[in-house]
N, C-alpha and C positions, 0 to 999 in steps of 0.2 A: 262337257263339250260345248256345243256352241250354245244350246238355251241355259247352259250353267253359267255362262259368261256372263248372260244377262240378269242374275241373280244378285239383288239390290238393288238394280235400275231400274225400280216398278215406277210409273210415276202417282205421286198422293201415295205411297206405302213407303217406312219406315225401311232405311238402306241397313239390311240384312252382312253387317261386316264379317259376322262368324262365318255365312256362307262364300265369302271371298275368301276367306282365309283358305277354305276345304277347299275352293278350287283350285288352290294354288298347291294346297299340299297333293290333288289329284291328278294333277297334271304330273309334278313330281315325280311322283310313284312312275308313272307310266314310260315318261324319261329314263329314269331310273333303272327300270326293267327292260329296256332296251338298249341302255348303253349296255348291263350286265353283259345279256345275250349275245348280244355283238362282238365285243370284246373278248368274249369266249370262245368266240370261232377260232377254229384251228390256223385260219390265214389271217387272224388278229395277233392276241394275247397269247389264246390256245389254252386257258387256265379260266377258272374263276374268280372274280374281285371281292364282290358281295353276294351270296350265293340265298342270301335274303330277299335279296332284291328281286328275284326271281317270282317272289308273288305282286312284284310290283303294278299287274298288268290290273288289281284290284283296286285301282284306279279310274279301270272302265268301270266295273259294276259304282262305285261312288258317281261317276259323273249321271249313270243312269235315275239315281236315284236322285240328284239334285234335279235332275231336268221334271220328273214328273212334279216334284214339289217346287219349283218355279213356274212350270208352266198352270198349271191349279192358282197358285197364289198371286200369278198374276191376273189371270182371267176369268176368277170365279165369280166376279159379279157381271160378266156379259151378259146380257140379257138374251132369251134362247130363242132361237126362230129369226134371228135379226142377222139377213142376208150380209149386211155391214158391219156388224160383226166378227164372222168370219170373214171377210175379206181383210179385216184390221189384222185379224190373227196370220192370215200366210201370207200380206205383206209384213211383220215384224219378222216371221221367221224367214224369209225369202232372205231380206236383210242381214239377218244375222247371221246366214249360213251359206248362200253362196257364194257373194264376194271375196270375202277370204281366200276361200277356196279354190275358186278360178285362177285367182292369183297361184298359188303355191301350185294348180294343174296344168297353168300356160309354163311354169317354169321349168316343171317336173317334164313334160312334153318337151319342151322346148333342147334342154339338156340332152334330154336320151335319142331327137333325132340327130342330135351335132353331134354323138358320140358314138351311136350303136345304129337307129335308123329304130325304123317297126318292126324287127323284129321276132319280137315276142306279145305283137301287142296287133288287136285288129280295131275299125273305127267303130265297134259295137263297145269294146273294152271301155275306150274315148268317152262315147256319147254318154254310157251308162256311170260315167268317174263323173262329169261334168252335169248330171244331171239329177245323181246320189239316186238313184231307183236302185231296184232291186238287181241281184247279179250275182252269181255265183262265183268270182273270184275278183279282188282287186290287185293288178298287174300294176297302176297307174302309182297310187297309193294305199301303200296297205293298212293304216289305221280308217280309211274311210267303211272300213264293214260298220264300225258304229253309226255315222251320220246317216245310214241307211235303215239301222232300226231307228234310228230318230225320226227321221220322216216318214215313216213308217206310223211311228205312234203319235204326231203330228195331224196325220190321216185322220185317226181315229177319235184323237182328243176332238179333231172339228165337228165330228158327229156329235158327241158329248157335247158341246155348246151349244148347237142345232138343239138337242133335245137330251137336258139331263136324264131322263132315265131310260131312255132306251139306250141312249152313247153310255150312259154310266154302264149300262148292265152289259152291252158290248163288252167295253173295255173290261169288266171280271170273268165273262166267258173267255176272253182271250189270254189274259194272264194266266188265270184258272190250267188252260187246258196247255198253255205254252209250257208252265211247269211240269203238267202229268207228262202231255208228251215225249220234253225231254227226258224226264227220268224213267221212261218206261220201254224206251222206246227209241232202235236207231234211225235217223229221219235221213231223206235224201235231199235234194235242193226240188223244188223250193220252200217243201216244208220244213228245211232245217230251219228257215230263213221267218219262216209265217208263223210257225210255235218254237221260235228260241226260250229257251229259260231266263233269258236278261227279261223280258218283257215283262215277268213281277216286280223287278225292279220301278217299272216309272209307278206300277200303281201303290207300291210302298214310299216313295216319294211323294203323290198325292195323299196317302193316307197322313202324310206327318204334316203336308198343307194343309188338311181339314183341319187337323188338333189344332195348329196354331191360330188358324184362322175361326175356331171357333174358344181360341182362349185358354185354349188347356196347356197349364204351364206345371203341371204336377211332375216333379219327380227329375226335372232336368240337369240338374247336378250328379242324380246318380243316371241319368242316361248318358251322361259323360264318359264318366269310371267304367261305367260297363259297355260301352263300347270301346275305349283305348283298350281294356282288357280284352277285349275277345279278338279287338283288330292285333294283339302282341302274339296271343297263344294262335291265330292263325298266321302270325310271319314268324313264328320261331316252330313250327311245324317243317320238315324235310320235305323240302321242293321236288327233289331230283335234278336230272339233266336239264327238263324244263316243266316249271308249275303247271297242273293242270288244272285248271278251274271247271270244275266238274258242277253239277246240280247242288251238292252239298255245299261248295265252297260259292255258288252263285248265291244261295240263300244267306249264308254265313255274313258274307262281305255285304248283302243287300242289308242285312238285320243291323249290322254296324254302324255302317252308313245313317242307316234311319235311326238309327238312336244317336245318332252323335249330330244331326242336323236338326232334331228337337230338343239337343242340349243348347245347339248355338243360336237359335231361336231365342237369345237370350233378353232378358229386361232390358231397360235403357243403359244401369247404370256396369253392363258388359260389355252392351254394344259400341266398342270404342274403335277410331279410326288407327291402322300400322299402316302408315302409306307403304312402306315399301313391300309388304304384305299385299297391301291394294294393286301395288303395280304388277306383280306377279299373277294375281288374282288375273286383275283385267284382262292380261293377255295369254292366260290358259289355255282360249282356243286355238290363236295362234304359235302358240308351244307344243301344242296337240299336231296341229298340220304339219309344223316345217322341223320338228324332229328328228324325224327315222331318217330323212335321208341329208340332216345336217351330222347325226350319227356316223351314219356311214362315212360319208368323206373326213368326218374326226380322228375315225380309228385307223383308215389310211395314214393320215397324217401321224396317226399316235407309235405308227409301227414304223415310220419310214425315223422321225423324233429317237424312239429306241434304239435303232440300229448305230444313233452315231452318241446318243448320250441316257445311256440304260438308269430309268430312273423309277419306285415303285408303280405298280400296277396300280395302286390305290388315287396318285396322283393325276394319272391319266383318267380314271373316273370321273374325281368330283373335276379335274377340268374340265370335262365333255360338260358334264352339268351343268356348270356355272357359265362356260360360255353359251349351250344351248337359251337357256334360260335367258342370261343377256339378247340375244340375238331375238328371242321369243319377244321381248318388252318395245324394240327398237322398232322391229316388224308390225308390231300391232299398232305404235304409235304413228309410222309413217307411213303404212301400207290396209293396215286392217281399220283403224279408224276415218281414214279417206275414201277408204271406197262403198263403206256403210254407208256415209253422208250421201256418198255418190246417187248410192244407189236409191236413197231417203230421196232422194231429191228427183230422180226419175220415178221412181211410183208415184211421190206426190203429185207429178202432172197427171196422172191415170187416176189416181185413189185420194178421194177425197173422206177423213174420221167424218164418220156419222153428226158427232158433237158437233162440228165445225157448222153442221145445217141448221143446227138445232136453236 
């Protein structure tokens, strides 16, 4: 999601291209798994296309794992107790994550009052979409439940740079007990929200920060194999009507994830440029946000197409794909990368990097 975006773009650290790659094949999946679902609605298709695809939502648990191991690898030498510090850390993420955002929420807004009104939506809905805190349902946009454990652990990462071992030890009680919980145990709002089981996810993504970051390069060719393998045997496993990613399948896709992101952690003579890889890469956030409901109006169109020239199901798939994904790159370029600047450029008057005093 959005700090996976920012994965390779450390500055003075070596541009990490494997990790582009997975964000773009993460985004994918996630794509993927929601043209399927859609398309299968009885007022679509009413059938299924790729019924694989179905675990494509395992896309989330990857992005979660890259974001803990970007955010570690980018800020693990901040220096701790340094008020300036953190303030460099939530204005990068401020940057990275709500501009976008606003954008794809003023339009989301903007559409459903010219079409429907507020009807199913009050301005607590609004504030809490616009503000990514915590919240028991997203009406506005419903992939944003991730961006809320992200800043969620956001939170916590800043205590961790305040003071490594007491934010360290935080952050393992929390993962720690976010696991038992869910597997033990059914939770209500807002402890569903406070002990998710994704939340071992970031610290299996720092874990594979540490390794790299302290040089341990053992074994990453067969961390490869044995993650495309496990990531094959859990997508050719029977989904059902709709995959359920359960505690077992959180850890599964988390274990994969991190073995395949310390496979790509790769030497020099790996780490090689696919721009059009890159291009997909970079705008995985933006493919993240304006998706689901560039989906929906697709498969409208994909049924109204049908009625007058019946052509396979399959074709209407990978087109949603290929144009979402277009639409994702166009977006990013003239709407996600301008308002980051934007936004760079109003904190700059307020936030001055420590460095610059020094």
């Amino acid at each position: 999601m959005a700090t996976a975006y920012a994965a390779g773009m450390i500055a003075g650290r070596p541009h990490l291209h494997g990790l582009t790659w997975l964000r773009a094949a993460a985004a994918l999946l996630v794509l993927a798994y929601h043209v399927e679902l859609t398309l299968a609605l009885p007022k679509y298709l009413a059938h299924p296309v790729l019924p694989a695809f179905r675990w494509g939502q395992a896309g989330v648990q990857i992005f979660f794992v890259l974001s803990g191991f970007v955010i570690l690898y980018a800020h693990h030498h901040e220096p701790q107790r340094d008020a300036a510090a953190i303030r460099g850390f939530a204005v990068k993420r401020f940057r990275t994550i709500y501009p976008p955002l606003w954008i794809v929420l003023a339009i989301v807004v903007a559409l459903t009052l010219a079409i429907a009104g507020l009807r199913h939506w009050t301005a607590i809905d609004v504030v809490a979409a616009f503000l990514v805190i915590p919240f028991p349902r997203d009406l506005l946009l419903s992939v944003e439940w991730t961006l809320r454990h992200e800043v969620f652990f956001y939170l916590l990462f800043a205590g961790f740079l305040w003071n490594r071992r007491i934010g360290g030890t935080i952050l393992l009680l929390w993962g720690g007990a976010s696991l038992i919980a869910a597997a033990t145990m059914p939770l209500a709002w807002p402890f569903d929200f406070v002990l998710n089981a994704n939340h071992i996810l970031f610290l299996f993504g720092m874990a594979v920060a540490r390794l790299h970051l302290n040089g341990v390069a053992h074994g990453r060719r067969s961390a490869i194999v044995v993650a495309i393998l496990l990531f094959l045997w859990l997508f050719a496993r029977d989904p059902g009507p709709v995959a359920q990613i359960r505690v077992f399948e959180t850890l599964a896709f988390g274990t994969a994830a991190a073995l395949l992101i310390h496979g790509l952690c790769a030497p020099p003579r790996w780490n090689r440029r696919m721009p059009w890889v890159e291009a997909c890469g970079a705008a995985s956030y933006s493919l993240y946000l304006i998706h689901y409901p560039l989906v929906s109006l697709l498969s409208r169109l994909a049924v109204a197409v049908d009625r007058l020239y019946p052509v396979p199901a399959l074709v209407y798939f990978v087109g949603m794909v290929v144009i979402c994904q277009i639409a994702a790159i166009l977006f990013h370029r003239w709407l996600t990368v301008p308002a980051m600047a934007a936004a760079g450029r109003l904190t700059d008057r307020v936030y001055v990097p420590a460095s610059a005093t020094r």
